[in-house]
C-alpha positions as CSV (number, residue, x, y, z in Angstrom):
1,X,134.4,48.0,163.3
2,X,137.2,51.0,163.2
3,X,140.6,50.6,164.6
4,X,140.3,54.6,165.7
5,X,138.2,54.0,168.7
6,X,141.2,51.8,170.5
7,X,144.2,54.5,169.7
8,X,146.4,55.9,172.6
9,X,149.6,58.1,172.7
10,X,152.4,55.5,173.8
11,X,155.5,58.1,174.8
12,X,158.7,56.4,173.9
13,X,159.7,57.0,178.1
14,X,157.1,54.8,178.8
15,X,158.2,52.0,177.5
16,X,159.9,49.5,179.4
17,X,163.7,48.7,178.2
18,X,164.4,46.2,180.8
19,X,162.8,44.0,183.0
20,X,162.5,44.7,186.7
21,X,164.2,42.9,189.6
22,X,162.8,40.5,191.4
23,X,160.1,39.6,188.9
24,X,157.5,40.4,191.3
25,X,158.4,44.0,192.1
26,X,156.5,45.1,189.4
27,X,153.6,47.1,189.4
28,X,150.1,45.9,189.6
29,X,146.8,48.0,188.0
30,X,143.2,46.3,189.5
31,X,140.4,47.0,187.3
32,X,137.1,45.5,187.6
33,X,135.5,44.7,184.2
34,X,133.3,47.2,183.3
35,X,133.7,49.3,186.5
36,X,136.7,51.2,186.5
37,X,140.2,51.1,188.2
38,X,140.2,50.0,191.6
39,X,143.7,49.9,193.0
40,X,147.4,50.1,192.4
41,X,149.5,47.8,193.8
42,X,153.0,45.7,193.8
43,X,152.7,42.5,191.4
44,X,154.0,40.2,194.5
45,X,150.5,41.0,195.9
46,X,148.3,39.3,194.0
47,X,147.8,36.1,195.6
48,X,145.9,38.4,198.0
49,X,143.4,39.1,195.0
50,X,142.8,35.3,194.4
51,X,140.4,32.9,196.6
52,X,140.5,29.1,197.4
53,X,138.7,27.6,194.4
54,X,140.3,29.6,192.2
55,X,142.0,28.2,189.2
56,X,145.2,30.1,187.6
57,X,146.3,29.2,184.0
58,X,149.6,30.2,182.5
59,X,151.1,29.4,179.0
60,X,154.2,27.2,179.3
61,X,155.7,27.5,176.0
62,X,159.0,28.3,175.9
63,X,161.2,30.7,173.5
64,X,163.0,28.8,171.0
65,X,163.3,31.7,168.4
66,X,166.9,33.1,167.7
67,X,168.1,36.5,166.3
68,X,171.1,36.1,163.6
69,X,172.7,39.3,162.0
70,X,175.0,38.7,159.3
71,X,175.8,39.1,155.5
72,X,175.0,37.7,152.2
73,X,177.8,35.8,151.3
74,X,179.9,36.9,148.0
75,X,177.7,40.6,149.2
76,X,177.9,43.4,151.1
77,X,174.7,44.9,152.8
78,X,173.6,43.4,156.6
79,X,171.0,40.5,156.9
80,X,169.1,39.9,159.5
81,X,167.1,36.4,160.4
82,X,164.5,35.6,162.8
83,X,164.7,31.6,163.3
84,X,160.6,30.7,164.8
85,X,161.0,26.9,165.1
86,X,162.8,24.0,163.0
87,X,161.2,23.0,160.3
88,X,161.9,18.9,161.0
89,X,160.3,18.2,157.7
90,X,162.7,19.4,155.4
91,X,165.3,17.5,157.7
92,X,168.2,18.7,160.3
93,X,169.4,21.8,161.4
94,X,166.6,23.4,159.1
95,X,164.5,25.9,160.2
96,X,161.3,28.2,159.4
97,X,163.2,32.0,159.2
98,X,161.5,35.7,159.0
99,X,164.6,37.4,156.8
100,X,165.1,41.1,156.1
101,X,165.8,42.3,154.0
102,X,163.0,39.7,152.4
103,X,162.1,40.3,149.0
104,X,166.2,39.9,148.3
105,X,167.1,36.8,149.4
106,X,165.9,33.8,146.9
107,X,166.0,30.7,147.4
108,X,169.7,29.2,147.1
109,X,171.3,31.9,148.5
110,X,174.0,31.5,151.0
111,X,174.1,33.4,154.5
112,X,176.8,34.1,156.7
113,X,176.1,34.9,160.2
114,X,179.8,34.8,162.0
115,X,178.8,36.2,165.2
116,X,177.0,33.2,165.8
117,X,179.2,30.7,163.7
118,X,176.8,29.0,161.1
119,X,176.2,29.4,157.6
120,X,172.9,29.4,156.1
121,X,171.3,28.0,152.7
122,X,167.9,29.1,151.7
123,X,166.0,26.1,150.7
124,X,162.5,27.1,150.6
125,X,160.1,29.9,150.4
126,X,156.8,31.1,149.9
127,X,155.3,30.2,153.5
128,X,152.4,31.6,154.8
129,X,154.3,34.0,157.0
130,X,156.8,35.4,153.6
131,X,159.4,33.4,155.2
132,X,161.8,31.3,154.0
133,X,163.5,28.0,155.4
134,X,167.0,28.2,156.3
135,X,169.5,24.9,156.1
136,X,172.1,25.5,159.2
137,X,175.9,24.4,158.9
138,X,178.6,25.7,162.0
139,X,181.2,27.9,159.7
140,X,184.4,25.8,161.9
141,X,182.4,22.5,162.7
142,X,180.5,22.1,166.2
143,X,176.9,21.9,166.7
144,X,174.2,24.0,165.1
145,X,172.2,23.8,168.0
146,X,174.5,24.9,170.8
147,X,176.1,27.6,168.5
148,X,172.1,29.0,168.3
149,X,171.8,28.9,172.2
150,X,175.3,30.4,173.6
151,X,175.6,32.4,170.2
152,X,172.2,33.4,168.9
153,X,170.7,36.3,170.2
154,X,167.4,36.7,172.3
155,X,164.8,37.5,169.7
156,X,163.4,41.0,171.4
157,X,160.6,42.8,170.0
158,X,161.7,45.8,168.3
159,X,160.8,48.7,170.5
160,X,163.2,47.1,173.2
161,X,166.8,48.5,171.8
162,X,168.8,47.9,175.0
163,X,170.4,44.5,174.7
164,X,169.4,42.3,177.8
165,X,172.3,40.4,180.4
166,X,170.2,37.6,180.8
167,X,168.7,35.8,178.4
168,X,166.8,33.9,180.9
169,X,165.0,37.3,181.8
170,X,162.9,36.5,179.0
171,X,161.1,33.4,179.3
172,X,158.9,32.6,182.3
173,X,159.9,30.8,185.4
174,X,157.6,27.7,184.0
175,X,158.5,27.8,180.9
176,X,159.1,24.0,179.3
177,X,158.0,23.6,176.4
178,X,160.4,25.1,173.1
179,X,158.3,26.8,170.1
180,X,157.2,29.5,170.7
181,X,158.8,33.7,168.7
182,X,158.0,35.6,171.9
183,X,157.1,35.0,175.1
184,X,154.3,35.1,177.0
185,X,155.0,37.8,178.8
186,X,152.5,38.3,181.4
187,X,154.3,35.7,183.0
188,X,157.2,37.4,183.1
189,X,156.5,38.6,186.6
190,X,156.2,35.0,188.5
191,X,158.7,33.9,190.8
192,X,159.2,30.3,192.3
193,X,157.6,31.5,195.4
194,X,154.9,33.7,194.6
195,X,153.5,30.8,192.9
196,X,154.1,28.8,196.1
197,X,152.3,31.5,197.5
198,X,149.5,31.5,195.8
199,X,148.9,27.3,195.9
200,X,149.1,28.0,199.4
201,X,146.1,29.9,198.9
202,X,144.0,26.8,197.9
203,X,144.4,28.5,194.0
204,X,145.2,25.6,191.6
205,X,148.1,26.5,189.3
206,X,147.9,24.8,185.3
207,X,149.3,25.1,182.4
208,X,148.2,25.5,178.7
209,X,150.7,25.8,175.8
210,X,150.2,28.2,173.3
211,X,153.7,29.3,170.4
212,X,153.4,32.3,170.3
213,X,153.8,33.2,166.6
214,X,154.0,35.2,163.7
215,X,150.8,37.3,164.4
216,X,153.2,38.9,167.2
217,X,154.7,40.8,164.9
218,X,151.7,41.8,162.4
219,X,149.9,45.2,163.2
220,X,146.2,45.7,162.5
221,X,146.4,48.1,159.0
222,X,142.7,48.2,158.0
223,X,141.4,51.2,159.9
224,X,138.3,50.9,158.2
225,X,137.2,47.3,159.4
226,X,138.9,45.6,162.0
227,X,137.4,42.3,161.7
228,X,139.0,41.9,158.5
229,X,142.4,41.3,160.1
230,X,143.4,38.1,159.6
231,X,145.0,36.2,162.9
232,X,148.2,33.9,161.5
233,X,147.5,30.3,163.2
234,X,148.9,29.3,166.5
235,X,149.8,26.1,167.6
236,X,148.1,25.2,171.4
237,X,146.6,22.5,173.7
238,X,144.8,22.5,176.3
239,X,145.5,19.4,178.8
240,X,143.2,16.8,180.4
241,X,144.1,17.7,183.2
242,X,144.1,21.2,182.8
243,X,140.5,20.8,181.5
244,X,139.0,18.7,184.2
245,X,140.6,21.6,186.6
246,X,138.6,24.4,184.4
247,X,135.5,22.2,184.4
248,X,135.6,21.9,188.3
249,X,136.5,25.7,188.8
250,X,134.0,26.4,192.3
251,X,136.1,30.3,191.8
252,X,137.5,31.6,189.4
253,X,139.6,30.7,186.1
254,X,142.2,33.3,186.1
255,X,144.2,33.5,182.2
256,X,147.4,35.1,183.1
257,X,147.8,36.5,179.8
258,X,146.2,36.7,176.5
259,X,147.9,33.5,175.3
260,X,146.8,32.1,178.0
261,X,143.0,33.1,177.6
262,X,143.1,32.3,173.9
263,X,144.0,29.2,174.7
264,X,141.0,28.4,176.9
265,X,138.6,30.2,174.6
266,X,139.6,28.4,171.9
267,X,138.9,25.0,173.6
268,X,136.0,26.7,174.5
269,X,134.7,26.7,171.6
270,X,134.4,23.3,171.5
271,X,133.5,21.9,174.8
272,X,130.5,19.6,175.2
273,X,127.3,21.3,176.9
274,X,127.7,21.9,181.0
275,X,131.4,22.4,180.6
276,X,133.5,25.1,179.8
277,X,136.7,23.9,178.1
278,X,137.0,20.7,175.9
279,X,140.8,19.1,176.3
280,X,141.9,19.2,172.6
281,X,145.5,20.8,170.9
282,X,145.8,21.9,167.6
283,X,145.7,25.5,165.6
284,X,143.7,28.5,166.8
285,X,143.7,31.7,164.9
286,X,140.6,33.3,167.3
287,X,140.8,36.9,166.9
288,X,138.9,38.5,170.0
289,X,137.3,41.5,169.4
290,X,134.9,43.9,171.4
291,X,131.0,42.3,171.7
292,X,133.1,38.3,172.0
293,X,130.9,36.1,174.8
294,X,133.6,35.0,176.9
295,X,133.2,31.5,177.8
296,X,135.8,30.6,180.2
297,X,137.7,33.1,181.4
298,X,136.8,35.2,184.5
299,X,139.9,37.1,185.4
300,X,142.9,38.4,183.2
301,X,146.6,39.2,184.3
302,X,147.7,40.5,181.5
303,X,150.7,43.8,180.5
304,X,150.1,47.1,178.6
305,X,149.3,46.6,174.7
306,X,151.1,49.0,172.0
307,X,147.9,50.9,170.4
308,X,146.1,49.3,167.4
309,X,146.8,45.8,168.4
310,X,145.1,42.5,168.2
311,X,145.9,42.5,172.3
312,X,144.6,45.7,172.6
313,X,141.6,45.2,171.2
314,X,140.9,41.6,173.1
315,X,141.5,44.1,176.6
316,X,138.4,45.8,175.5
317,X,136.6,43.1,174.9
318,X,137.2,41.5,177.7
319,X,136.8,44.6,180.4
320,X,134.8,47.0,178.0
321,X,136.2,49.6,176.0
322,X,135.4,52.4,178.2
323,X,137.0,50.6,181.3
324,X,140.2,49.5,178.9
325,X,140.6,53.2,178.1
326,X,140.6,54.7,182.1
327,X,142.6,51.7,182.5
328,X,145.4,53.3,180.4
329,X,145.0,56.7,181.7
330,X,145.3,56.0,185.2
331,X,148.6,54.3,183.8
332,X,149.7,56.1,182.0
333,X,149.5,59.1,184.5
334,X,150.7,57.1,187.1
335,X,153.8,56.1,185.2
336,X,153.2,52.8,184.8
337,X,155.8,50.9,182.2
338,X,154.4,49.6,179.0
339,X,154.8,46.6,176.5
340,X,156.6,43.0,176.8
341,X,159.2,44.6,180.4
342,X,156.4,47.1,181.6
343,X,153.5,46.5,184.5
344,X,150.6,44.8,184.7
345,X,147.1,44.6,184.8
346,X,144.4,42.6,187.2
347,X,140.8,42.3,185.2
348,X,138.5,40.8,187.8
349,X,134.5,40.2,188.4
350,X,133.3,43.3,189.0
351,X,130.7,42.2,192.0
């Protein structure tokens, strides 16, 4: 399968710098899978789109990643680290690092990041993302952890260059559980109420968790043969609870997101005969691509994907390539705003 096929021109302009505000005052594509656009609308309206027996998942993981930019010490020449999640095993204040510049820093070099006040040691490398593991020390005492969080900064992707006010601005309103390099951002457009809202609606609101990881940052590069792309794993888990919710969907299950949806397909996978989602938690690298029998999902709330992505390509699948492409059109004409700040995107039932 060729990456070609699921290209688009992204203009720089069109990608979103900032979130909105309020949350829900972004924009809202409907598209009915395999039928077309249907409707633009206001994100705040969607409870209006969802029915009493309806069941809406979102991903609760929370962003625990921290930016550091810094200098090797003894060296001159910036250095830049990407903390993902602590590494417990080698023991405390150690965490699993992306660095840059990588193939430079060996293990036993010494890091200085003074705008957040630690020191690092490299103690490890070789993982399966090129990493490295980073020991933590505060450079005038204090604690590691609290440095990281008032300190650190919030791990953007890297086509958002403005800095953000809030840190809070990027996690979700539900978001509880630490682990994850980016967030889900599909549920970036929630509010307190609207979810109020929609319970109101007789929709049942649960949660999966799902870190998101290190295949984030990994573009597709075979253009030849997509399916050779190899997903990095994924920690998740799908609940009890959450399950026998799925299992007694009467509507709908809505994913709100693709983390969200991987999740549930993933369990999926391995869910006795008669239901559609087995309660389990574990690693997941499932790589959806166009011609994947969905098992559990019906409907997808999900953002605008940068071209020749894994997210891209799991769109099409799930709301057929055709559809996915006047899908991005009609956004892109309309002015929609792209990637992790931009709009979003209804994928329904088409009746």
């Amino acid at each position: 399968m060729r990456l070609e096929p699921y290209d688009y021109e992204l203009p720089p302009e069109r990608i979103a710098q900032e979130p909105v505000y309020p949350r829900d005052s972004a924009r809202l594509l409907t598209v009915a899978r395999g039928g077309g656009v249907t409707g633009h609308r206001v994100f705040r309206g969607l409870p209006e789109l969802l029915a009493p027996g309806d069941v809406l998942v979102v991903n609760e993981t929370r962003v625990s990643a921290v930016r550091l930019l810094g200098t090797r010490e003894g060296l001159t020449g910036e250095v830049e680290a990407l903390l993902l999640r602590p590494a417990i095993e080698h023991g405390g204040e150690c965490y699993e690092a992306l660095v840059r510049p990588g193939r430079k820093i060996g293990e036993g070099e010494r890091l200085v990041f003074a705008e957040a006040g630690v020191r690092a040691e490299v103690i490890a490398r070789g993982l399966e993302s090129g990493g490295r593991i980073l020991r933590l020390t505060a450079i005038d005492g204090g604690d590691v952890t609290a440095l990281l969080e008032t300190r650190g900064r919030v791990p953007l992707p890297p086509y958002i260059t403005a800095p953000l006010s809030d840190r809070e601005r990027y996690q979700t309103v539900y978001a509880k559980s630490p682990g994850s390099a980016a967030a889900p951002t599909a549920g970036l457009h929630f509010t307190p109420e609207l979810l109020q809202q929609i319970r109101e609606r007789g929709v049942r609101v649960c949660t999966v968790r799902l870190d998101v990881g290190l295949g984030t940052f990994r573009p597709i590069k075979d253009t030849e043969d997509v399916t050779t792309h190899e997903m990095h794993a994924e920690t998740y888990c799908v609940s009890a609870e959450t399950a026998d919710a799925v299992n007694a969907c009467t509507g709908r299950v809505v994913a709100v997101g693709t983390t969200s949806l991987r999740s549930l397909e993933s369990a999926a996978l391995l869910a006795d005969a008669g239901k559609r989602v087995a309660a389990t938690e574990g690693e997941t690298r499932l790589f959806v691509l166009p011609g994947y029998k969905f098992r559990a999902v019906d409907a997808l709330v999900t953002n605008f994907h940068q071209p020749h992505s894994t997210l891209l390509l799991l769109v099409a699948a799930f709301v057929g390539a055709e559809t996915m492409r006047e899908a991005y059109r009609a956004a892109l004409e309309s002015e929609y705003r792209f990637l992790s700040f931009g709009d979003a995107m209804f994928a329904y039932p088409a009746s």
